[in-house]
N, C-alpha and C positions, 0 to 999 in steps of 0.2 A: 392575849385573851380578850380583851376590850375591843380588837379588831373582828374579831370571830363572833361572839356575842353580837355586837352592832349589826353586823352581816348576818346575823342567824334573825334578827328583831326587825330587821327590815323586809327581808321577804316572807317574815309569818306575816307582818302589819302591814306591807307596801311602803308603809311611810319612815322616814329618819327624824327624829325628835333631837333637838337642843336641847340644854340646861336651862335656857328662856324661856320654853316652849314652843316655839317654831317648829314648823314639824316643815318637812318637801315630799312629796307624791313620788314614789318610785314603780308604783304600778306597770306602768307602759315602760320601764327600761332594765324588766329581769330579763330578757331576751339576752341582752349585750353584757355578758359573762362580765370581762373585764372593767367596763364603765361603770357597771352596777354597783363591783365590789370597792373602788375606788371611791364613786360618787358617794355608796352609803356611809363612807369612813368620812368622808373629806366637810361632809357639811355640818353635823355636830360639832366638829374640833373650827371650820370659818365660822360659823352663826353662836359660837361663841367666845370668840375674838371678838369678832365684831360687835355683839352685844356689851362685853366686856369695856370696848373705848368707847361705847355709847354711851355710856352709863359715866364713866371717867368724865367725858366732857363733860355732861349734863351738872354735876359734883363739883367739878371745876370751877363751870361758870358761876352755878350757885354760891359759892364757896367765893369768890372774886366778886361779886356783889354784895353779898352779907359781911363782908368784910370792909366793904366802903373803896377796893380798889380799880372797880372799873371803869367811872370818869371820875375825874380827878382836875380841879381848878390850875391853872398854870401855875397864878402865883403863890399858891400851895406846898409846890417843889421847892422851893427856896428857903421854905424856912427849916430851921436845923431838926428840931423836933415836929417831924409834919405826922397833921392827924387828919385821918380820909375824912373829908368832905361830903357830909350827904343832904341831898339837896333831891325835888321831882324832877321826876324823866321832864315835863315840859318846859321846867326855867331852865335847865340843863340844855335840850334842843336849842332855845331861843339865843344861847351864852358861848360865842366862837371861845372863849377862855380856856375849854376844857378840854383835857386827852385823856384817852384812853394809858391806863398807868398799866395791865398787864391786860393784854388783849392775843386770843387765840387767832392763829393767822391760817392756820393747814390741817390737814390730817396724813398723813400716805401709812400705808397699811396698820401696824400694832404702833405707830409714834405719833406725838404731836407737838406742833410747830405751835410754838410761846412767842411773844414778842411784849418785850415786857421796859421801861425807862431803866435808865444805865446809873441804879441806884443798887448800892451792895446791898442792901437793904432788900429793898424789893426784888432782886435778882434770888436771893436766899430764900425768900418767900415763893417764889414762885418754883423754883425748885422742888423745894420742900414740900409744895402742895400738889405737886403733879406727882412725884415718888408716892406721897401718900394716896392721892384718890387713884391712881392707879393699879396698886397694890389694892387696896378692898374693895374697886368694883364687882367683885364676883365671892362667894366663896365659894370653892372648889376645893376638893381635896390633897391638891398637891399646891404648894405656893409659885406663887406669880409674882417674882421681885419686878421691881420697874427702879429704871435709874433715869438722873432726869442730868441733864447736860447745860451750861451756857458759853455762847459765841459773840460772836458777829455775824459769822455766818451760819448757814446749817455744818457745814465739815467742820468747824471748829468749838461747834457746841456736843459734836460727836464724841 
């Protein structure tokens, strides 16, 4: 039903509208029967995906700053009960001491790639933070689990 509606709303309107509101121009391609009916299904359901991990990352980083864990003093790590260090971005630039403690490395299509220090600790955190903002990036009427993985590698964070 949601495919036939979509396709009945695109050639009354020309245009395909997202959840975001992105809309694409289908004007010039009611000609090509098949592409049309394809194209007007296929770009609501991408351009809100996509929107969806934009929105995720955006929460993420936010979330990984406000939290005090995106630079992080070296000799920080060492001590048993470590408490995130916050300090300005400029003494920070000026200070080789400090790493990044969970830093976003990738995207490739609905997943993203974490790279986070090899503290159980912060390994659980970041987990836990990615399952979350990725789950309420959007609400949509059907649910959007997200499961979050850790490796060494990517196959073994799978």
């Amino acid at each position: 039903k949601w495919r036939t509606d979509n396709v009945n709303y695109v050639k009354r309107t020309g245009f395909a509208r997202s959840p975001f509101g992105y809309t694409q121009d289908f004007r010039q391609q009611v000609k090509a029967r098949e592409f049309f009916d394809n194209n007007a299904n296929n770009f609501p359901v991408q351009n809100t995906a996509g929107g969806m991990i934009k929105l995720a990352q955006a929460n993420i980083l936010r979330q990984v700053i406000e939290d005090g864990w995106f630079l992080v003093r070296r000799d920080q790590l060492d001590l048993p009960q470590y408490k995130p260090y916050k300090q300005t971005f400029l003494d920070i630039m000026q200070d080789r001491n400090y790493l990044h403690v969970v830093k976003m490395l990738l995207q490739v299509h609905d997943e993203l790639i974490m790279e986070c220090v090899d503290i159980p600790e912060i390994v659980e955190y970041t987990k836990q933070l990615i399952s979350v903002e990725m789950t309420k990036a959007a609400k949509l009427c059907i649910p959007c689990p997200a499961e979050a993985g850790s490796g060494y590698n990517w196959l073994e964070a799978k």
